[in-house]
PQR file with spaces between the fields and no chain letter, atoms N, CA, C, O and H, PARSE charges and radii, in Angstrom:
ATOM       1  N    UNK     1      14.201    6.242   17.941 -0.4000 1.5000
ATOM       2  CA   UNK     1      15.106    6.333   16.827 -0.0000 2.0000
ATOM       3  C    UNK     1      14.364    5.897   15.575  0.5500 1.7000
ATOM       4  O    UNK     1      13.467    5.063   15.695 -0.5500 1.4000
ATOM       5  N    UNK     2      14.688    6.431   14.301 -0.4000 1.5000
ATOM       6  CA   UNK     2      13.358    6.112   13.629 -0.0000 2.0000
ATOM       7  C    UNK     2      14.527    4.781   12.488  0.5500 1.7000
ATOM       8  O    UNK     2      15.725    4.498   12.480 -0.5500 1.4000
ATOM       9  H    UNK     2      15.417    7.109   14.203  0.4000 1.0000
ATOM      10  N    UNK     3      13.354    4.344   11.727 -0.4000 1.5000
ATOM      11  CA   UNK     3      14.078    3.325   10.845 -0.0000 2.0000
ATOM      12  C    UNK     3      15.406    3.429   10.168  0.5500 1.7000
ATOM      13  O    UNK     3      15.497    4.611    9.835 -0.5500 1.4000
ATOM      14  H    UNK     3      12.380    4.574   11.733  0.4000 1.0000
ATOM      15  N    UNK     4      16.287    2.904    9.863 -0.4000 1.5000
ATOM      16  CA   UNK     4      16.672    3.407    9.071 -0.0000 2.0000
ATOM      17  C    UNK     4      16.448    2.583    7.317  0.5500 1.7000
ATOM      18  O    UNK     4      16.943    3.000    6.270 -0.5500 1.4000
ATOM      19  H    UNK     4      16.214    1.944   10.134  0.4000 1.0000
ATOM      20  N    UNK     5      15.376    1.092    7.526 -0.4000 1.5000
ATOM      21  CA   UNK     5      15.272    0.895    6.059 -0.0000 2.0000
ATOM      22  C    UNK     5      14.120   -0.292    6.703  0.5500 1.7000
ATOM      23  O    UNK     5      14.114   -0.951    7.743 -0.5500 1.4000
ATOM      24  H    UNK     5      14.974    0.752    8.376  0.4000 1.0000
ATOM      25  N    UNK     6      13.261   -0.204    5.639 -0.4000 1.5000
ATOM      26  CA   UNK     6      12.063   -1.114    6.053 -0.0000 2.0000
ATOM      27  C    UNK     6      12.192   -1.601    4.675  0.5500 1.7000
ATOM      28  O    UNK     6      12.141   -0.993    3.605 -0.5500 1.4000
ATOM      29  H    UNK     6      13.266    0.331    4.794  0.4000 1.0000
ATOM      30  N    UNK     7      12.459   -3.448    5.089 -0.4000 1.5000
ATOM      31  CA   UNK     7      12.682   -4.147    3.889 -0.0000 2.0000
ATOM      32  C    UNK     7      11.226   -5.081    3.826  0.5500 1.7000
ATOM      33  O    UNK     7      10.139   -4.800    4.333 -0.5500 1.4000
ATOM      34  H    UNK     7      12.500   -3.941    5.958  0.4000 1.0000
ATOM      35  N    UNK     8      11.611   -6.295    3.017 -0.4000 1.5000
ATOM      36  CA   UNK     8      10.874   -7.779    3.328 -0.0000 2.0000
ATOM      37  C    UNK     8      11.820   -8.720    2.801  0.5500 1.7000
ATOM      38  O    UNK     8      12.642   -8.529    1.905 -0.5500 1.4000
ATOM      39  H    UNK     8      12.494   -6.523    2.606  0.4000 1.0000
ATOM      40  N    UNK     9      11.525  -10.137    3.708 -0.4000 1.5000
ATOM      41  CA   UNK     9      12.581  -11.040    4.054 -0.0000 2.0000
ATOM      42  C    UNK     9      11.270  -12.367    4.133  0.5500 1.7000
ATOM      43  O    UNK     9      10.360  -12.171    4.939 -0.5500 1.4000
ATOM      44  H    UNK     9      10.857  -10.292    4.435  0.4000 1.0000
ATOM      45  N    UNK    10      11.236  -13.774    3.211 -0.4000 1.5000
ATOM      46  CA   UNK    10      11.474  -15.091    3.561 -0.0000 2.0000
ATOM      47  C    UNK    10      11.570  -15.318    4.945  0.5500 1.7000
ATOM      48  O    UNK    10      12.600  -14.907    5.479 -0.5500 1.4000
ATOM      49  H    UNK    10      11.975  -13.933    2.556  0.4000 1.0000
ATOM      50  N    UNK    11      10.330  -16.146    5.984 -0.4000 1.5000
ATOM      51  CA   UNK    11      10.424  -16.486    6.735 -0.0000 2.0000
ATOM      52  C    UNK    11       9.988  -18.476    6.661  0.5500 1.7000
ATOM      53  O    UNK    11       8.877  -18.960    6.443 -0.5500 1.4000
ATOM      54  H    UNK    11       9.493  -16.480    5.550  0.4000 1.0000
ATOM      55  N    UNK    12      10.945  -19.023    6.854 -0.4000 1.5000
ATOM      56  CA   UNK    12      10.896  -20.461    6.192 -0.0000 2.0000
ATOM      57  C    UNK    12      10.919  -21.325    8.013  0.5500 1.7000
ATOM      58  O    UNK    12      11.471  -20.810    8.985 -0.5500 1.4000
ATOM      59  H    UNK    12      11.847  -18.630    7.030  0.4000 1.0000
ATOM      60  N    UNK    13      10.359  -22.346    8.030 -0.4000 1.5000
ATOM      61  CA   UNK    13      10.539  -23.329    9.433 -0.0000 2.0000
ATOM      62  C    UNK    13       9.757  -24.776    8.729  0.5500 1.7000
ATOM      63  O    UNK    13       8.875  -24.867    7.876 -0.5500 1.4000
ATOM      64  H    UNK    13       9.910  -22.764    7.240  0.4000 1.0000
ATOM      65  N    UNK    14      10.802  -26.209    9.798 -0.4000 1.5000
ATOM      66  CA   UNK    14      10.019  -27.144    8.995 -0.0000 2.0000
ATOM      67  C    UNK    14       8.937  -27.731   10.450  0.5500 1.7000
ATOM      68  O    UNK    14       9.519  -27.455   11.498 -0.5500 1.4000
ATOM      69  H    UNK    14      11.519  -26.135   10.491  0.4000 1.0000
ATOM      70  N    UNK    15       8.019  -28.206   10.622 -0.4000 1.5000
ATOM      71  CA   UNK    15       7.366  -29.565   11.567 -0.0000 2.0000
ATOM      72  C    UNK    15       6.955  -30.741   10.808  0.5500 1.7000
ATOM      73  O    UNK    15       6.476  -30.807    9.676 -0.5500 1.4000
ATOM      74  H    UNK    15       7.545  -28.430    9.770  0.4000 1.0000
ATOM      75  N    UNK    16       7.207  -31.571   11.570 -0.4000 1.5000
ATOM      76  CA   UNK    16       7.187  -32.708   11.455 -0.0000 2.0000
ATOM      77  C    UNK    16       7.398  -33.425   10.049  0.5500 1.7000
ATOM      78  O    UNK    16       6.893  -34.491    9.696 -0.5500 1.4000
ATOM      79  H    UNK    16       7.596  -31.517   12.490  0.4000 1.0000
ATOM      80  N    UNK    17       8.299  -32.562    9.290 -0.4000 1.5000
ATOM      81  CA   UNK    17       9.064  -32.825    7.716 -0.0000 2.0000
ATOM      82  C    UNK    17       8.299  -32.284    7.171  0.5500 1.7000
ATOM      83  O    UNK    17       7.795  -32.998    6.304 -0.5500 1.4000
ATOM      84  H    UNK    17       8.709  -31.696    9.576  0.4000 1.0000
ATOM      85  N    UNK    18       7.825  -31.129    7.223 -0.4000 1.5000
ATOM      86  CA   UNK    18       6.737  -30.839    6.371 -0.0000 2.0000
ATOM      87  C    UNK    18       6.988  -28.887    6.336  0.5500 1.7000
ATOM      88  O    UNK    18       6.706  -28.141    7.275 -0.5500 1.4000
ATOM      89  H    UNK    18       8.235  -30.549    7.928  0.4000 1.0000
ATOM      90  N    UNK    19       7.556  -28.469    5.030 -0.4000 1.5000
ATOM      91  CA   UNK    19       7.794  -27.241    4.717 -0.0000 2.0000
ATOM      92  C    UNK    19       6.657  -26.515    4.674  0.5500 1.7000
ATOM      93  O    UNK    19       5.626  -26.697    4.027 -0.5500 1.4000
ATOM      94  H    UNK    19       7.785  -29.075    4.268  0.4000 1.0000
ATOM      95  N    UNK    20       7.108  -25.280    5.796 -0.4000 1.5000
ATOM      96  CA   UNK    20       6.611  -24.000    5.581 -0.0000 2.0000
ATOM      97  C    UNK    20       7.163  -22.776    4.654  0.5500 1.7000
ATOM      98  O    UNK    20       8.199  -22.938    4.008 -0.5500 1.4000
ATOM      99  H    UNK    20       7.946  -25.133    6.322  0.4000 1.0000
ATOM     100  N    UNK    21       6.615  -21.841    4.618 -0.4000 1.5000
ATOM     101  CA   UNK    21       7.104  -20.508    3.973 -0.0000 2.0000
ATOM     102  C    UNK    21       6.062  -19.553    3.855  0.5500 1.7000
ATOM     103  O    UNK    21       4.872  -19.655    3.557 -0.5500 1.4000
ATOM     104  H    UNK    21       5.774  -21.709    5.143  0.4000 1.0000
ATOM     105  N    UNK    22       7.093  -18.213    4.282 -0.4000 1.5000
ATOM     106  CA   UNK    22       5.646  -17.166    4.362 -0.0000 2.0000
ATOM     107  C    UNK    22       7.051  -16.215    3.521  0.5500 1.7000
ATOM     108  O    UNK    22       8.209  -16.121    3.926 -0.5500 1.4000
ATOM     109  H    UNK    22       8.060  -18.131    4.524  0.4000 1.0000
ATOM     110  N    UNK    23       6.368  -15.535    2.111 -0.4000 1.5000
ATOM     111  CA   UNK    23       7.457  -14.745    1.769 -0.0000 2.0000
ATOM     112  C    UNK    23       6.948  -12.656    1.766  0.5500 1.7000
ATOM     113  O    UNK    23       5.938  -12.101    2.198 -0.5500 1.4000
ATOM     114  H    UNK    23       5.427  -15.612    1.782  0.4000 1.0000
ATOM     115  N    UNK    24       7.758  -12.283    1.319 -0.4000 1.5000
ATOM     116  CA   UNK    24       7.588  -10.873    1.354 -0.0000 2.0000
ATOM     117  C    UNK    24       7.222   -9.821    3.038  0.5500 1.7000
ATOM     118  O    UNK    24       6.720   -8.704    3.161 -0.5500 1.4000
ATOM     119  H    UNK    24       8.579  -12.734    0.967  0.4000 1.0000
ATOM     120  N    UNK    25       7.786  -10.893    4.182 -0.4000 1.5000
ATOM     121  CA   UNK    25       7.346  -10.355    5.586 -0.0000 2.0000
ATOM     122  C    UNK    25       8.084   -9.007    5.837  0.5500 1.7000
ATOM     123  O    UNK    25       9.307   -8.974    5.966 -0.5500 1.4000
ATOM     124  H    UNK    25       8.193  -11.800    4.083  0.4000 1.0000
ATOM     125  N    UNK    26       7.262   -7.839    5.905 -0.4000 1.5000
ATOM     126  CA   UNK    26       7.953   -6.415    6.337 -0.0000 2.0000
ATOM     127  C    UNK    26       8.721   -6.701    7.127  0.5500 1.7000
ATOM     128  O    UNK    26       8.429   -7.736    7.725 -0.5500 1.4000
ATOM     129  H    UNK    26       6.268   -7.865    5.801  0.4000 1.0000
ATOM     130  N    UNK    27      10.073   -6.000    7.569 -0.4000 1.5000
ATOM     131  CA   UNK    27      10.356   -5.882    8.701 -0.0000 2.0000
ATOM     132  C    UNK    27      11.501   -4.859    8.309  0.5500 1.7000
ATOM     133  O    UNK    27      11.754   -4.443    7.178 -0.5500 1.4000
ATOM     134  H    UNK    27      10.311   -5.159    7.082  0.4000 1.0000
ATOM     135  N    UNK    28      12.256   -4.490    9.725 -0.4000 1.5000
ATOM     136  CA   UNK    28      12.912   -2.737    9.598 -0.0000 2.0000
ATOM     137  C    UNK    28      13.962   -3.205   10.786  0.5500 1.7000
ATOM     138  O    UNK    28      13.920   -3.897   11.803 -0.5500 1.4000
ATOM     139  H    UNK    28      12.050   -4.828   10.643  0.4000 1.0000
ATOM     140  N    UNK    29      15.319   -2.104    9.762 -0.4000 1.5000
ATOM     141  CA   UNK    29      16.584   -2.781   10.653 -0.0000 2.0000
ATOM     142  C    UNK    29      17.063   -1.395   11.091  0.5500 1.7000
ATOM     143  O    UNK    29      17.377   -0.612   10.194 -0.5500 1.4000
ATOM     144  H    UNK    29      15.353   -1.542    8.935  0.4000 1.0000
ATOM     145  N    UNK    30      17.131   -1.100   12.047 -0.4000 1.5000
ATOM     146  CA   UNK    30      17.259    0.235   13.213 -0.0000 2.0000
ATOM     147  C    UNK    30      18.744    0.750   13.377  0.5500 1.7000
ATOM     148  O    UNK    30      19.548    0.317   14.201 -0.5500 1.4000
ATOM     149  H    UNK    30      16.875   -1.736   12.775  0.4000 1.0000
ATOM     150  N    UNK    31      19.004    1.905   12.306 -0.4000 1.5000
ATOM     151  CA   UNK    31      20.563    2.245   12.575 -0.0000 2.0000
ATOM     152  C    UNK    31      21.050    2.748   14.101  0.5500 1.7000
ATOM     153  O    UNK    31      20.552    3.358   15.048 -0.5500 1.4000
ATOM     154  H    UNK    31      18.351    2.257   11.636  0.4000 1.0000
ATOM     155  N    UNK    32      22.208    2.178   13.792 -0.4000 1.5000
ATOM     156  CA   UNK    32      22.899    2.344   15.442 -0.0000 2.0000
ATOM     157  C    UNK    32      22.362    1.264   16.260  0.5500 1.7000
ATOM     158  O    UNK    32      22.757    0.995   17.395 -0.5500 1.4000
ATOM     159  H    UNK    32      22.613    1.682   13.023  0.4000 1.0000
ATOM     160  N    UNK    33      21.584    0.755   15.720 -0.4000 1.5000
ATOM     161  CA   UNK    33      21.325   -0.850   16.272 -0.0000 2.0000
ATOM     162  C    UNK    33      22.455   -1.912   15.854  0.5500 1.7000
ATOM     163  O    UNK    33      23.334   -1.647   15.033 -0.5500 1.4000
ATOM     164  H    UNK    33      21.264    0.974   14.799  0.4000 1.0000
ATOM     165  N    UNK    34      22.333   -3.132   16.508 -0.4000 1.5000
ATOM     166  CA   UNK    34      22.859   -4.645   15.730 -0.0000 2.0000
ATOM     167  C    UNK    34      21.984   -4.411   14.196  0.5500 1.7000
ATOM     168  O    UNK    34      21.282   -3.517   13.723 -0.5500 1.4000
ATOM     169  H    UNK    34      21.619   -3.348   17.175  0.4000 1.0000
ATOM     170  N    UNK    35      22.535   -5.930   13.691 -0.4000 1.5000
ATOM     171  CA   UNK    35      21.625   -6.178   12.064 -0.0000 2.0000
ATOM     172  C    UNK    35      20.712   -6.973   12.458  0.5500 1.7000
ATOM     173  O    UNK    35      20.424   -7.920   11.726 -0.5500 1.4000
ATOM     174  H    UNK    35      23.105   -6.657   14.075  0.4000 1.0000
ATOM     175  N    UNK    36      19.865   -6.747   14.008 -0.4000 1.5000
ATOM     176  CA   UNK    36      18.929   -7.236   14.054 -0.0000 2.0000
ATOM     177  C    UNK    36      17.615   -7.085   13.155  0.5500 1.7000
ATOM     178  O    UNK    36      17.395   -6.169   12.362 -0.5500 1.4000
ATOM     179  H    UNK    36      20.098   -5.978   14.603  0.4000 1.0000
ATOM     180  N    UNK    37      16.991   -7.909   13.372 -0.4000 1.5000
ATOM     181  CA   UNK    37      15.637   -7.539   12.599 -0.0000 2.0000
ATOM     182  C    UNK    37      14.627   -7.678   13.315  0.5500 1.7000
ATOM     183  O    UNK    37      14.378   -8.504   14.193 -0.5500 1.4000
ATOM     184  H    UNK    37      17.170   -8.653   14.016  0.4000 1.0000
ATOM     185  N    UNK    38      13.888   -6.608   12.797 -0.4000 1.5000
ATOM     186  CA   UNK    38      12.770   -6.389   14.121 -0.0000 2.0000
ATOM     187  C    UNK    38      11.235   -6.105   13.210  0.5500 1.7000
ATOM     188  O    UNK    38      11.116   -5.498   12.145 -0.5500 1.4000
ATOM     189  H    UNK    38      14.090   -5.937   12.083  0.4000 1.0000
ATOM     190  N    UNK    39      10.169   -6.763   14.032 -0.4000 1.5000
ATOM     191  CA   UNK    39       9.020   -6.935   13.082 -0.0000 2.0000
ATOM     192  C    UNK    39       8.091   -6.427   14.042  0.5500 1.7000
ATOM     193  O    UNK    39       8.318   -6.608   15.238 -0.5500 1.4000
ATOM     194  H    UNK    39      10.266   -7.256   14.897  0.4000 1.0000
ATOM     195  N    UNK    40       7.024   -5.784   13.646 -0.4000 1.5000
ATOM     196  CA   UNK    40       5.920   -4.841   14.339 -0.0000 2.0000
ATOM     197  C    UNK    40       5.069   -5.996   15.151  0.5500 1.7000
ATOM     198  O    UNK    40       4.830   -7.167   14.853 -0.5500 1.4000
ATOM     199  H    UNK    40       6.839   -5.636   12.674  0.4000 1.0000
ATOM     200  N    UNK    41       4.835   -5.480   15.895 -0.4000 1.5000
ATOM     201  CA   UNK    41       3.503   -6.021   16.741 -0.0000 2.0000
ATOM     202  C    UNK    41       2.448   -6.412   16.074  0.5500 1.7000
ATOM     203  O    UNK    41       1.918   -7.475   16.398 -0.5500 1.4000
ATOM     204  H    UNK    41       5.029   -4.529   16.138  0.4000 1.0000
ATOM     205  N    UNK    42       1.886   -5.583   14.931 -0.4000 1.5000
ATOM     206  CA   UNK    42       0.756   -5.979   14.130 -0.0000 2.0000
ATOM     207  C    UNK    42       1.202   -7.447   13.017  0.5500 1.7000
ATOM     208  O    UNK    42       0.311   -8.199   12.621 -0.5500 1.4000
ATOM     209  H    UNK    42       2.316   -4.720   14.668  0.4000 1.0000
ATOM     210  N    UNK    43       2.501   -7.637   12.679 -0.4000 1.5000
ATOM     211  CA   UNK    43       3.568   -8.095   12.132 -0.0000 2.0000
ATOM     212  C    UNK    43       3.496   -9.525   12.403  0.5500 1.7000
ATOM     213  O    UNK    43       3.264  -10.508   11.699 -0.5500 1.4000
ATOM     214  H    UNK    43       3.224   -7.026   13.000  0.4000 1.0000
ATOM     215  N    UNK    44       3.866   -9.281   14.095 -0.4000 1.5000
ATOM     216  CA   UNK    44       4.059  -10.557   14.219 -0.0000 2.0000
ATOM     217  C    UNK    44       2.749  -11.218   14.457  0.5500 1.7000
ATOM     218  O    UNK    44       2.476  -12.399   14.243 -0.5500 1.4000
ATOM     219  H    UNK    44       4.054   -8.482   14.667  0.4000 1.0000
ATOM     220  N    UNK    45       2.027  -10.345   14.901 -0.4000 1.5000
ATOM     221  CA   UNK    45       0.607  -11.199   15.572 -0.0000 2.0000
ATOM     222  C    UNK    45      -0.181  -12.036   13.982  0.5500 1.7000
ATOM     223  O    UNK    45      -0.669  -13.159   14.110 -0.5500 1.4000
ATOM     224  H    UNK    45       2.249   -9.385   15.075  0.4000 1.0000
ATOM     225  N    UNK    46      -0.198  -11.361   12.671 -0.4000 1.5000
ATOM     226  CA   UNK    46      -0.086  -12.176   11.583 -0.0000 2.0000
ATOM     227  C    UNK    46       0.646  -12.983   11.272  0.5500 1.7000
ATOM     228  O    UNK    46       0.181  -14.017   10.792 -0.5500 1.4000
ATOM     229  H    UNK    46       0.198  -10.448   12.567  0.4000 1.0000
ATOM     230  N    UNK    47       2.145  -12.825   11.428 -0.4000 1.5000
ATOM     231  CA   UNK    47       3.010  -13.924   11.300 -0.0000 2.0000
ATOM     232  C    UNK    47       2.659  -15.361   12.337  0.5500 1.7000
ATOM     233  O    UNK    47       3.210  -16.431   12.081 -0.5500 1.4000
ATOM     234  H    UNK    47       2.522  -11.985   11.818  0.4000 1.0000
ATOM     235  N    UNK    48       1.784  -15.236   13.392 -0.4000 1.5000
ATOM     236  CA   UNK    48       1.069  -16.210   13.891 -0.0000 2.0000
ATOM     237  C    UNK    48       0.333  -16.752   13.806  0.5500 1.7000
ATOM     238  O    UNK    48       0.351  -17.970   13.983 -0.5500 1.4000
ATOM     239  H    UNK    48       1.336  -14.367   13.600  0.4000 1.0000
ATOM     240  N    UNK    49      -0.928  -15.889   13.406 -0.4000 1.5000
ATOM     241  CA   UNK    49      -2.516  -16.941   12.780 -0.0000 2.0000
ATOM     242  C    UNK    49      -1.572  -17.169   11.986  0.5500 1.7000
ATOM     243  O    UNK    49      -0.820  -18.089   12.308 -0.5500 1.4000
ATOM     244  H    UNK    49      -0.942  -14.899   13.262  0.4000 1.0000
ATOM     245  N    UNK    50      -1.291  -16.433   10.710 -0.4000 1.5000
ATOM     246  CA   UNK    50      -0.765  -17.656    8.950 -0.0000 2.0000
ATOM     247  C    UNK    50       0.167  -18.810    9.885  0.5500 1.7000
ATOM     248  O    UNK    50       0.396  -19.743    9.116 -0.5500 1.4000
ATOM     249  H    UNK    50      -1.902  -15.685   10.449  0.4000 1.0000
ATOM     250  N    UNK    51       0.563  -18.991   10.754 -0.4000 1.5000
ATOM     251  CA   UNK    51       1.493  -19.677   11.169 -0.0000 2.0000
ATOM     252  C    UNK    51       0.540  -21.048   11.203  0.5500 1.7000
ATOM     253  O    UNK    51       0.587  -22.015   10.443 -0.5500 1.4000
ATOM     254  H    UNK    51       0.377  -18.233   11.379  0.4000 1.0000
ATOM     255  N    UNK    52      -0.398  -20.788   12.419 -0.4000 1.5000
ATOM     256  CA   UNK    52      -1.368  -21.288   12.646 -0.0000 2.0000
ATOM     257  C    UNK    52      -2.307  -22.162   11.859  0.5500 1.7000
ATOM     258  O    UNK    52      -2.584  -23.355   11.982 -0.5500 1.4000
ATOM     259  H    UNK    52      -0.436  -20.002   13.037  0.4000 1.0000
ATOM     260  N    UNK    53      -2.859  -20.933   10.735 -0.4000 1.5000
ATOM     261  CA   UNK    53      -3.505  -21.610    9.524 -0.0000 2.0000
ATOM     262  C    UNK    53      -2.642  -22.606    8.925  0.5500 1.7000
ATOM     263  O    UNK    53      -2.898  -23.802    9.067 -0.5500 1.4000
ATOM     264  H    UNK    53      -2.635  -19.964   10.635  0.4000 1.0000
ATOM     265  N    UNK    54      -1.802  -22.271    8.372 -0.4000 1.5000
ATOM     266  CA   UNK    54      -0.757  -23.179    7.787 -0.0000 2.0000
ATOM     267  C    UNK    54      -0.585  -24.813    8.357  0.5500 1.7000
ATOM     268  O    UNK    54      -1.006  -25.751    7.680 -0.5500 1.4000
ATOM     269  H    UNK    54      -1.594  -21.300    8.256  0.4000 1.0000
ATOM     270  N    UNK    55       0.007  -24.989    9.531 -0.4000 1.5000
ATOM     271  CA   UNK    55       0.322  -25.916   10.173 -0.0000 2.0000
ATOM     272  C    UNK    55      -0.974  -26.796   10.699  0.5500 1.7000
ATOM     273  O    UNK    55      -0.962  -27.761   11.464 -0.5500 1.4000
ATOM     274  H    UNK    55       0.349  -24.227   10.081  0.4000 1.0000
ATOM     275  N    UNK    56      -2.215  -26.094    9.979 -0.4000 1.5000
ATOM     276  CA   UNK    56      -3.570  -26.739   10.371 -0.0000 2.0000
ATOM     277  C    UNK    56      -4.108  -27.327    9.291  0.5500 1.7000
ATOM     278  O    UNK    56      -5.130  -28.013    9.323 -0.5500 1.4000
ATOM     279  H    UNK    56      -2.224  -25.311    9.358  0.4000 1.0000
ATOM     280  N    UNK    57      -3.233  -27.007    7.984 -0.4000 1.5000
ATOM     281  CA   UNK    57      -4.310  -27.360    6.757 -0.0000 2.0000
ATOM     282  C    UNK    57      -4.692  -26.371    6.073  0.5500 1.7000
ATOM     283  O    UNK    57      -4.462  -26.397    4.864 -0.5500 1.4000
ATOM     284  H    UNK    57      -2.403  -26.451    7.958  0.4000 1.0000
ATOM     285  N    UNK    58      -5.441  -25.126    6.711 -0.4000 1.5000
ATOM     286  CA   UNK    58      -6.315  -24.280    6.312 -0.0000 2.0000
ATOM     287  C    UNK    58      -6.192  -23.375    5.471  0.5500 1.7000
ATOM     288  O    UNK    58      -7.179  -22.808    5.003 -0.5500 1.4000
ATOM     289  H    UNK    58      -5.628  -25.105    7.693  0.4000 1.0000
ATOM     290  N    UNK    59      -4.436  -22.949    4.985 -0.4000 1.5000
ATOM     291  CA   UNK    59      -3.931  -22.023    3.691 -0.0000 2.0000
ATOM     292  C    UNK    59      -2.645  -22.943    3.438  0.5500 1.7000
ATOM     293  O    UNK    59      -2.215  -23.973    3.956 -0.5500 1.4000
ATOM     294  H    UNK    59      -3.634  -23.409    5.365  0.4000 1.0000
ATOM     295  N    UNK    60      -2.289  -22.218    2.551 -0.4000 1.5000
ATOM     296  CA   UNK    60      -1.362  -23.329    1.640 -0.0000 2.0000
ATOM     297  C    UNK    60       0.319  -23.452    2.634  0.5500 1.7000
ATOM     298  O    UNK    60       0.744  -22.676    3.491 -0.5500 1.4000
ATOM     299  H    UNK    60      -2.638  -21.381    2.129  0.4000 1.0000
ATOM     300  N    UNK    61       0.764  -24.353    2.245 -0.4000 1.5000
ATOM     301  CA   UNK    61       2.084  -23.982    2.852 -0.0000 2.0000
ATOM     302  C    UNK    61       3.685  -23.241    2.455  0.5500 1.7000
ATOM     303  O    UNK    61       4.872  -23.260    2.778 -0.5500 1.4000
ATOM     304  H    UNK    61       0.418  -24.983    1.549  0.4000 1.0000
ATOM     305  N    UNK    62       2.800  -22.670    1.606 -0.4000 1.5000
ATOM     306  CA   UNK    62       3.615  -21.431    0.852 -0.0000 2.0000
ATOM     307  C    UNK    62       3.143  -20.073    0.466  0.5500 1.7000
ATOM     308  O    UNK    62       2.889  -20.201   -0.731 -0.5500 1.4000
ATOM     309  H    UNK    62       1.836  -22.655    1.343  0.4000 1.0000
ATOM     310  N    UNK    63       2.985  -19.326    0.673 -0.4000 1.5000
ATOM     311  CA   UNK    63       2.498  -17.993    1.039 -0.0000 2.0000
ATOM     312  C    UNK    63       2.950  -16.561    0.635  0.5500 1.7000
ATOM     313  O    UNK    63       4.141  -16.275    0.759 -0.5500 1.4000
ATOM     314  H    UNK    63       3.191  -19.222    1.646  0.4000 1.0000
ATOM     315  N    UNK    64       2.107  -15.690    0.182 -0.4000 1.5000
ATOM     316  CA   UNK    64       3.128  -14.507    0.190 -0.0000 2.0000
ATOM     317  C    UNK    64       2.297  -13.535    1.031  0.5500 1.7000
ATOM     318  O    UNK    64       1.092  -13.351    0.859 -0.5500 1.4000
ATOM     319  H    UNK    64       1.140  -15.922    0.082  0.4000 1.0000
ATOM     320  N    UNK    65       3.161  -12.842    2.091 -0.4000 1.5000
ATOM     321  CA   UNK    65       2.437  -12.288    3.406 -0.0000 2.0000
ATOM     322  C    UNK    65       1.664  -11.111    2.922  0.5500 1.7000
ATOM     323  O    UNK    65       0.692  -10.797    3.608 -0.5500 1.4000
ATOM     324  H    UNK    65       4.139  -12.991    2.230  0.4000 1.0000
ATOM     325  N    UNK    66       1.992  -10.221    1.582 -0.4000 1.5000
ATOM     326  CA   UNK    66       1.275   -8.911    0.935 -0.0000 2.0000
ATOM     327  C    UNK    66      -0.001   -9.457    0.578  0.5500 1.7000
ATOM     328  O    UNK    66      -0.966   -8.707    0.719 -0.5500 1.4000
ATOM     329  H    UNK    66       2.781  -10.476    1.025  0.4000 1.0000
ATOM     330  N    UNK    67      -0.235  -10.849    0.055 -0.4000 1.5000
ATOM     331  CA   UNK    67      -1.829  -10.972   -0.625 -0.0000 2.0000
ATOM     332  C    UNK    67      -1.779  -12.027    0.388  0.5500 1.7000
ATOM     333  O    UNK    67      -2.595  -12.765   -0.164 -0.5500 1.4000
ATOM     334  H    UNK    67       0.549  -11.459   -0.060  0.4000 1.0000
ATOM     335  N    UNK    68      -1.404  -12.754    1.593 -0.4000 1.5000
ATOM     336  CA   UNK    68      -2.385  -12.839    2.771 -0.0000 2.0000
ATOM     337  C    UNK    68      -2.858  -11.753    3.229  0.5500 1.7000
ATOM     338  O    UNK    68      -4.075  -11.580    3.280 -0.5500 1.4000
ATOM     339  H    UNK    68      -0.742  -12.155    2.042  0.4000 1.0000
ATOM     340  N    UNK    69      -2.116  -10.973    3.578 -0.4000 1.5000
ATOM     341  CA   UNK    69      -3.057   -9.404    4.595 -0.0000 2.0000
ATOM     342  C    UNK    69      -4.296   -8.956    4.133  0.5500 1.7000
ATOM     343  O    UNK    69      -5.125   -8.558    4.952 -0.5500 1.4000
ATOM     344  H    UNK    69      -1.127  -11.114    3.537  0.4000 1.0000
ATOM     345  N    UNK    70      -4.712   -8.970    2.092 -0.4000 1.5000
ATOM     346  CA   UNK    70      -5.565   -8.143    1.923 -0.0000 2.0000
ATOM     347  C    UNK    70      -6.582   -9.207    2.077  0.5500 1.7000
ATOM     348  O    UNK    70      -7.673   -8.681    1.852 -0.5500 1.4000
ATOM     349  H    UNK    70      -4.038   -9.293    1.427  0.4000 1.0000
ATOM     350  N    UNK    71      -6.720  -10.388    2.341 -0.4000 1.5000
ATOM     351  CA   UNK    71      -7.653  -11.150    2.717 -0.0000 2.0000
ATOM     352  C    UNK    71      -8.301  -11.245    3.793  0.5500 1.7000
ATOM     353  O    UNK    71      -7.656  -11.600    4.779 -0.5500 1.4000
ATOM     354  H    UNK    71      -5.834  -10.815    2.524  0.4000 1.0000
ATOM     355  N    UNK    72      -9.875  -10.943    3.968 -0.4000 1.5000
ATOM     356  CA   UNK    72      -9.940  -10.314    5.092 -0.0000 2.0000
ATOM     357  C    UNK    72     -10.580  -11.703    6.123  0.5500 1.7000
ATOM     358  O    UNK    72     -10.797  -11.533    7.322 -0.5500 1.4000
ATOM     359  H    UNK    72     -10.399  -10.655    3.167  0.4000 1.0000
């Protein structure tokens, strides 16, 4: 079934009192579906290293996911 709208959406979580945020994350909501939201494989596997980096120190803890990607 193909998309019916590929947006971007604020993905926010806290550890150990300490704010994250990754903003502008693609993701696509599937008519005749729920208002689930559903994020690509390539998607999420970035939404994990930045996760990663983040919670390590290594990028900031505020983010925008379009000018993380072009960083290679």
């Amino acid at each position: 079934m193909a998309p019916e709208a590929k947006l971007v959406k604020d993905i926010s979580w806290e550890t150990d009192q300490k704010h994250y945020v990754i903003r502008n994350v693609p993701f696509k909501v599937y008519k005749g579906y729920s208002a689930d939201v559903v994020y690509s494989s390539d998607i999420t596997l970035k939404l994990l290293t930045l996760k990663d980096l983040m919670e390590s120190g290594e990028i900031p803890s505020d983010i925008d996911f379009r000018k993380a990607m072009k960083i290679q």
